[in-house]
C-alpha positions in Angstrom: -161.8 -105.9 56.2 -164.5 -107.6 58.4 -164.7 -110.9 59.1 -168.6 -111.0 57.9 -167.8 -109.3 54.8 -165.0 -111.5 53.9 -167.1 -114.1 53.9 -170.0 -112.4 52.2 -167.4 -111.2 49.0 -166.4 -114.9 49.7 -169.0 -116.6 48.3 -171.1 -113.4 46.8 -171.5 -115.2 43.4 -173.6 -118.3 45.9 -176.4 -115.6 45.9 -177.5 -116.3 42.2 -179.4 -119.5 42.1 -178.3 -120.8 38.8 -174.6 -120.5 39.8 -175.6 -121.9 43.2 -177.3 -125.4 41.3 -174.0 -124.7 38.7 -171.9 -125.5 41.7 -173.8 -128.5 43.6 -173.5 -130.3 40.5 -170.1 -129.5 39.8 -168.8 -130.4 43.1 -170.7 -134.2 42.9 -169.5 -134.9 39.4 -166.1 -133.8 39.4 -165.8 -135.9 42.9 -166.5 -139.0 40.2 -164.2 -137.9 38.0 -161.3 -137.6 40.6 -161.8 -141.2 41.4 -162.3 -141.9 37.9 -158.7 -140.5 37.5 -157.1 -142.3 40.5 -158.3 -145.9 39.2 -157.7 -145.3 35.4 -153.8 -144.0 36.8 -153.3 -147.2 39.0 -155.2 -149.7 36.3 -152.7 -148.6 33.7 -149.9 -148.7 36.3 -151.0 -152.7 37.4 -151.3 -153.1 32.8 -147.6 -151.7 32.1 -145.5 -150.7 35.5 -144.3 -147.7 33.2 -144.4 -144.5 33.3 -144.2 -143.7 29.9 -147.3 -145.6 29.5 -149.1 -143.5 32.3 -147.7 -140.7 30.2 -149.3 -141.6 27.1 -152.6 -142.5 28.5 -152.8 -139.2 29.6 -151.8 -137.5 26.4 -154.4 -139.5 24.9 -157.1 -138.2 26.9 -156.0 -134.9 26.0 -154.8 -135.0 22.4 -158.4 -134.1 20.8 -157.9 -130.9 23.1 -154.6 -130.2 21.3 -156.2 -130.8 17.6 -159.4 -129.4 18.1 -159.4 -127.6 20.9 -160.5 -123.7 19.1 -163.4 -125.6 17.1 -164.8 -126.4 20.4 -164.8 -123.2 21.5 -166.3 -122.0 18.4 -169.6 -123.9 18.7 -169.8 -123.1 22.2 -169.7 -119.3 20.8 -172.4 -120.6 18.2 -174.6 -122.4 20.2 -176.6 -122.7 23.5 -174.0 -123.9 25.9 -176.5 -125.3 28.6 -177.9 -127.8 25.5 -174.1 -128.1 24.7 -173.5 -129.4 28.4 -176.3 -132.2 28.7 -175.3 -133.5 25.7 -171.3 -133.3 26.6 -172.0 -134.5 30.2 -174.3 -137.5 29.4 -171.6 -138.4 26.7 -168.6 -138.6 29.8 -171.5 -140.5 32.2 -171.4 -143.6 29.4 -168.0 -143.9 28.9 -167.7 -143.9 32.7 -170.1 -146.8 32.7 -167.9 -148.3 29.7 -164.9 -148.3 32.1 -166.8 -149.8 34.8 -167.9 -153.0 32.9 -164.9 -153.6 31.2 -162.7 -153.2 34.7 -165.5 -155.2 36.6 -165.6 -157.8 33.7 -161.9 -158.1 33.4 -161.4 -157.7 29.9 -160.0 -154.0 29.8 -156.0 -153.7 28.3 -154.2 -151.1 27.5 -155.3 -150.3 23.8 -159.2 -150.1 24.9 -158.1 -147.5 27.9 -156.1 -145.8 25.1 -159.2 -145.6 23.1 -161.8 -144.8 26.1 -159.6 -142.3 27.2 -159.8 -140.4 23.3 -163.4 -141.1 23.6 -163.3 -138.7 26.7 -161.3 -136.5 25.7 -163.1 -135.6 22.4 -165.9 -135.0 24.3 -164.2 -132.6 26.6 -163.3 -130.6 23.2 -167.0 -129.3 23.7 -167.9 -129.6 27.3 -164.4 -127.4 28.1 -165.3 -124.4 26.3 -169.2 -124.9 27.0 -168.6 -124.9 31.0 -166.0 -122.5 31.5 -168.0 -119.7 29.4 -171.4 -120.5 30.3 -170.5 -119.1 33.9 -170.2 -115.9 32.3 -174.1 -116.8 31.6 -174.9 -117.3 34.9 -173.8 -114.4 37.4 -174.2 -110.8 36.8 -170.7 -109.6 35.7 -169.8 -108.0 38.9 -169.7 -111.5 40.2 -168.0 -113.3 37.4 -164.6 -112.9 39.1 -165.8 -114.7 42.3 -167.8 -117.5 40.5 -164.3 -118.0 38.2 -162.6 -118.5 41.1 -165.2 -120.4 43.1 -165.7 -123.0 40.5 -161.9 -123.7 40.5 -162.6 -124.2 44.5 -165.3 -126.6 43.1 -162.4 -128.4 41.4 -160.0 -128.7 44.4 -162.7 -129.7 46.9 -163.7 -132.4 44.7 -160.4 -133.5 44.5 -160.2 -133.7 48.0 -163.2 -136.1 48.5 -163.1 -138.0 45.2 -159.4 -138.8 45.2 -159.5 -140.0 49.1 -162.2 -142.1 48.5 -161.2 -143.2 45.2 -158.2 -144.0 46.6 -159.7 -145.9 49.2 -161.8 -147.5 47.2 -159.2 -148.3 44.4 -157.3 -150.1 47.3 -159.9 -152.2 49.4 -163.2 -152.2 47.0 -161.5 -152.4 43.7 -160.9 -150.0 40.6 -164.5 -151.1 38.9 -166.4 -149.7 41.5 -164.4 -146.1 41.2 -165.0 -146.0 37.3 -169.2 -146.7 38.1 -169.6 -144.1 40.5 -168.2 -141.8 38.6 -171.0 -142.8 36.2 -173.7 -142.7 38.2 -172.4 -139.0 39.4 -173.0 -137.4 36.0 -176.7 -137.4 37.0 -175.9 -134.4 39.4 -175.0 -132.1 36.7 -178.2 -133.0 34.2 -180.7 -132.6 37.1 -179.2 -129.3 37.9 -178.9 -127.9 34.9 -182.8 -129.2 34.1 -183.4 -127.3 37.3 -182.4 -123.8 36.7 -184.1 -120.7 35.7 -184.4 -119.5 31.6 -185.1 -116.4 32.8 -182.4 -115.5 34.8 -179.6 -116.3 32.1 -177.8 -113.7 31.0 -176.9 -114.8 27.6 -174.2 -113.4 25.4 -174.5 -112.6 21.9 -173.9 -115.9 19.7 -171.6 -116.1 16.9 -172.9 -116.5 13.8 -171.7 -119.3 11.3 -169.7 -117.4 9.3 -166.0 -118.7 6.7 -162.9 -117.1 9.1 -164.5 -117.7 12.7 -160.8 -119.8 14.2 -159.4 -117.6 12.0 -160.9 -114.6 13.7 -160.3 -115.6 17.3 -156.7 -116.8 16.9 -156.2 -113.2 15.6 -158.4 -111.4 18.1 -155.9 -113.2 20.7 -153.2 -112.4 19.3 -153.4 -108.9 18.4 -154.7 -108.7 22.5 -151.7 -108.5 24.9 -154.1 -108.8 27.9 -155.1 -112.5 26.3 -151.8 -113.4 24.2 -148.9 -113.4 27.2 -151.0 -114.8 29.9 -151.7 -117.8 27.2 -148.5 -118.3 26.3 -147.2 -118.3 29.7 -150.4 -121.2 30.4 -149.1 -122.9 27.5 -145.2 -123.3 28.9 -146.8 -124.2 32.6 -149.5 -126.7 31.4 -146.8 -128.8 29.8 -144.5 -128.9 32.0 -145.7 -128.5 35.4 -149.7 -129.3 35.3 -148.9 -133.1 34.8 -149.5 -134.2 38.2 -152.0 -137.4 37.0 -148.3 -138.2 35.8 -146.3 -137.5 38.2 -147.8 -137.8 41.7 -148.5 -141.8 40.7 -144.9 -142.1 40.1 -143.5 -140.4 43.1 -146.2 -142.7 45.5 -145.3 -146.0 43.9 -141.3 -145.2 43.3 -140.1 -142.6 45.6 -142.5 -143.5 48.5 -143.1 -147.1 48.0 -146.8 -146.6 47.9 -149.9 -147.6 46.0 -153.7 -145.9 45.2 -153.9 -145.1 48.4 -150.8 -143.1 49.0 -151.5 -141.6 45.5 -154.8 -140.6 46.6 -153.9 -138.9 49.6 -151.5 -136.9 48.2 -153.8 -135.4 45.5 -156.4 -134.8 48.5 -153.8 -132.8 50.3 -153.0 -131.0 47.7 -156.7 -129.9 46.8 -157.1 -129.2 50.6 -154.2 -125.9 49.8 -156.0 -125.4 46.7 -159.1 -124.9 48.7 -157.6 -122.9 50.9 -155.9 -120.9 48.2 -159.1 -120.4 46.3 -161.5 -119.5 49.2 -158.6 -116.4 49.6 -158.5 -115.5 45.6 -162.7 -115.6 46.0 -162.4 -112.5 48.8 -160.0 -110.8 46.4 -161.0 -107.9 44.9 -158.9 -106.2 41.9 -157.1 -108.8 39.9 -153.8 -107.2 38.4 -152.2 -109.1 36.0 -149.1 -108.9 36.9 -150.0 -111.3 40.2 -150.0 -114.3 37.4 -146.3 -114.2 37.4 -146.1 -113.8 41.1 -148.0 -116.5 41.3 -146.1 -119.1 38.9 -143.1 -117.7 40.4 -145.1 -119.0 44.2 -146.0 -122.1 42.7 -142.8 -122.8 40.7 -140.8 -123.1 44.2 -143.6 -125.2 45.9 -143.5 -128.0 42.7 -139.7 -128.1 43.1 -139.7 -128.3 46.9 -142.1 -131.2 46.6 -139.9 -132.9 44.3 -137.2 -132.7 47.3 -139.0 -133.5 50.3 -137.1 -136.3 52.0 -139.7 -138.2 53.7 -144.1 -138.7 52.9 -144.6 -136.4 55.6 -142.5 -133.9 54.6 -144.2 -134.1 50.7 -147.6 -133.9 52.4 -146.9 -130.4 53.9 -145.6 -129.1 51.0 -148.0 -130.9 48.7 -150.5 -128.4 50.2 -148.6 -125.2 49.1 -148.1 -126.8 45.5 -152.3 -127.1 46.2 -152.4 -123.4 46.8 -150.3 -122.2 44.3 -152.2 -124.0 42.0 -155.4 -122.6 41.9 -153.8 -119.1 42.9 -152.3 -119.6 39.2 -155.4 -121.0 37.5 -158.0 -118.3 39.2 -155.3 -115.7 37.7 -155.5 -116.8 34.8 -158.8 -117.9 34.0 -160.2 -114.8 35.1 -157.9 -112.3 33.6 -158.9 -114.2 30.3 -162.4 -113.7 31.1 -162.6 -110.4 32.2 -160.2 -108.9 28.7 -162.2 -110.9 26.5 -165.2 -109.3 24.6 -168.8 -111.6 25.5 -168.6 -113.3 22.3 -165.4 -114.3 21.9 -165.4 -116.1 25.2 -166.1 -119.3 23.8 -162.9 -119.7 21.8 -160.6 -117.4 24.3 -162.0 -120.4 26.7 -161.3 -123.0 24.5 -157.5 -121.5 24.0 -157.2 -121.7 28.0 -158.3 -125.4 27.8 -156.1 -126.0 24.8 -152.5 -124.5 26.9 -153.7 -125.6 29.8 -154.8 -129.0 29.2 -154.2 -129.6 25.5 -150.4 -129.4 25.8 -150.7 -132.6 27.8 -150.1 -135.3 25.0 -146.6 -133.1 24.8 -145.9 -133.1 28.5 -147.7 -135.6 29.1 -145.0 -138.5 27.6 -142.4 -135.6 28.4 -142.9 -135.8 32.2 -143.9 -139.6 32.5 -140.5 -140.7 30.4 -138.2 -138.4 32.6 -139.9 -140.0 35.4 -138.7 -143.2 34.0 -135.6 -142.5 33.0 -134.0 -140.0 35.6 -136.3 -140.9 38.8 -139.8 -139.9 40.2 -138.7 -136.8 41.8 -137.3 -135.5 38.5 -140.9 -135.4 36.9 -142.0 -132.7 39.6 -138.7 -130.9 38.8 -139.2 -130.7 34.9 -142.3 -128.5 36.3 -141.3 -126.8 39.2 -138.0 -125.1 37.4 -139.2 -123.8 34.4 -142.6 -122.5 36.3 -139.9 -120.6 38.1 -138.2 -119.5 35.3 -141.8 -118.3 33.3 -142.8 -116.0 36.3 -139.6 -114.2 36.3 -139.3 -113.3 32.6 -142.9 -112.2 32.0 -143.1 -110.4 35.4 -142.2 -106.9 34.0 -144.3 -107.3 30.7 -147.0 -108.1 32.6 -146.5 -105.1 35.2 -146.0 -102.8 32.2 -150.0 -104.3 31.1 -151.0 -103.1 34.3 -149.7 -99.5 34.3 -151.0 -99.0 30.5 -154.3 -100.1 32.0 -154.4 -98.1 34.9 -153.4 -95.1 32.9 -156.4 -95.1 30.7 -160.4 -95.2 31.2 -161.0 -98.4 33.4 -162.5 -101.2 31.7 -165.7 -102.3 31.8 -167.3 -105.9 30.7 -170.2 -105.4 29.1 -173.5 -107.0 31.3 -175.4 -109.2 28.8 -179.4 -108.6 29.0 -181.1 -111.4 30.7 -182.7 -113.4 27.8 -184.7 -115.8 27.6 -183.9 -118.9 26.9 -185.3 -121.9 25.8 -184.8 -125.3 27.8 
């Protein structure tokens, strides 16, 4: 392949406007969020010097996930995501600004981060499901493997530029100021979202309110192999190994003697590989399924390398291939769910992703952060990195014999919604 058309498959899904504004205000906001994350890791860290409280705190911001995770996706099925989004997104930008003044005022503790970070996650119930499916909405569906993959690149670039400077910032400026730009940055992804075209939305059908709906998707995924073993194997990795708010902060300030700023640099070097790692899985064409377990299998021995490496320098190099196994994963994944799930089901397939994914965080969460405490920093990468292993290896034939049945019979096709529309 040229180099010119590598770079036009790339970034193909950049073509469409409303992805295009889709992903300015992505990358601005989740920069916020990054350093959001960095001070709220290191405030609880200066509240507790545990890392079973860390732990917690993170399972608290993802607990609502883990109850109500599929009735988020519903209503995202139900209703119209992009009025889902401003209210979900203007929600987040307050309890930013909530963080701010009660860091910047000096009166935060551990039971009001406890509760702000609830707050957050509850809203996330919605905006999870709302986001990830309203891409689908956004590209034609030729594209929607590329602008899957390229919001996940979103992701990792942000991390790379909010977590440095949160990190800087944490350490020299304060945690306040982190909390209060990440605030101020929800106002990129209202203003594009008020800026993009009605017209050119391709909207899928909407579910209508009907007794059985969780019901209904729990069984649609389940009686689909194509959606049931890649979310299961999401569900074993999430827990275990996607805990890294946990367990980076520990190895910093125990393994590495460090503080925000060492924490912050790691995270940025590992959404540099993720970058990388994503800007390859963008030019990719086919996605086999069967590469998911190659891929946990990848990133299994890069987590548990990490959790060995002798020296900072030596964790920063490998930090980078944990980035790019990463989002090799999470691309996988995310669009192999998208692409085998019918238009309107997406919604709660989505909202199942965010639920193994993220909502298995108040289990691993505590998990990760206590054998951190107990056993040593390096052992909360390991809890990850091993069973990751151990996941791609077991699931790689199934997942092989899924991609001969497929190849054997008529290819599938995603049906294109009709552009609609839509009311702003």
């Amino acid at each position: 392949m040229k180099l010119g058309s590598l770079g036009h498959a790339t970034f193909a899904s950049l073509s469409t406007r409303n992805y295009r504004l889709f992903f300015t205000g992505q990358l601005i906001s989740v920069s916020g969020t990054w350093m959001q994350t960095v001070a709220q890791s290191f405030l609880v860290l200066q509240l507790t010097h545990s890392g079973t409280a860390l732990g917690l705190t993170t399972a608290a911001r993802f607990a609502p996930m883990f109850l109500f995770g599929p009735w988020g996706g519903l209503i995202a099925d139900r209703l119209d995501k992009r009025r889902v989004l401003y209210v979900t997104q203007a929600a987040a930008g307050l309890l930013a600004a909530a963080f701010a003044i009660l860091v910047g005022t000096h009166v935060i503790n551990l039971p009001i981060v406890y509760v702000l970070a609830t707050a957050l996650g509850l809203v996330n119930v919605f905006d999870n499901p709302a986001r990830q499916s309203f891409i689908s909405e956004l590209v034609p569906s030729a594209q929607l493997s590329n602008a899957v993959t390229l919001n996940s690149v979103v992701m990792n670039m942000s991390r790379i530029f909010g977590a440095a400077v949160g990190g800087v910032i944490a350490a020299s400026l304060g945690l306040a100021l982190c909390f209060g730009l990440n605030a101020v940055s929800f106002a990129a992804v209202l203003t594009t979202l008020a800026l993009m075209s009605s017209t050119e939305f391709r909207l899928a059908p909407r579910a209508r309110r009907q007794p059985g709906q969780l019901r209904e998707g729990l069984r649609y995924v389940r009686t689909t192999p194509e959606l049931a073993l890649p979310l299961l194997m999401i569900a074993v990795i999430g827990t275990l190994a996607w805990e890294f708010q946990v367990s980076l902060p520990l190895v910093a300030s125990d393994t590495f003697h460090g503080g925000a700023g060492t924490y912050g640099a790691m995270t940025s070097v590992m959404g540099v590989g993720a970058v990388v790692g994503g800007l390859v899985s963008a030019s990719r064409g086919r996605v086999r399924i069967q590469g998911l377990s190659l891929a946990a299998i990848g990133w299994g021995i890069a987590i548990t390398v990490a959790a060995l490496a002798p020296t900072l320098t030596v964790a920063f190099v490998v930090l980078l291939f944990v980035g790019y196994g990463s989002i090799t994963f999470n691309s996988y994944a995310k669009t192999a769910l998208q692409l085998a799930a019918a238009p309107h089901m997406r919604g709660r397939v989505m909202a199942l992703w965010a639920l193994a994914w993220m909502g298995s965080t108040p289990i691993g969460g505590p998990i990760v952060g206590w054998v951190g405490e107990v056993l040593g920093a390096r052992w909360s990468l390991l809890v990850g990195g091993v069973p990751t292993i151990v996941v791609g290896l077991v699931t790689y034939p199934m997942l092989a014999r899924l991609d001969r049945t497929r190849a054997a019979g008529p290819p599938a096709e995603v049906a294109e919604p009709a552009r609609v529309t839509a009311s702003s």
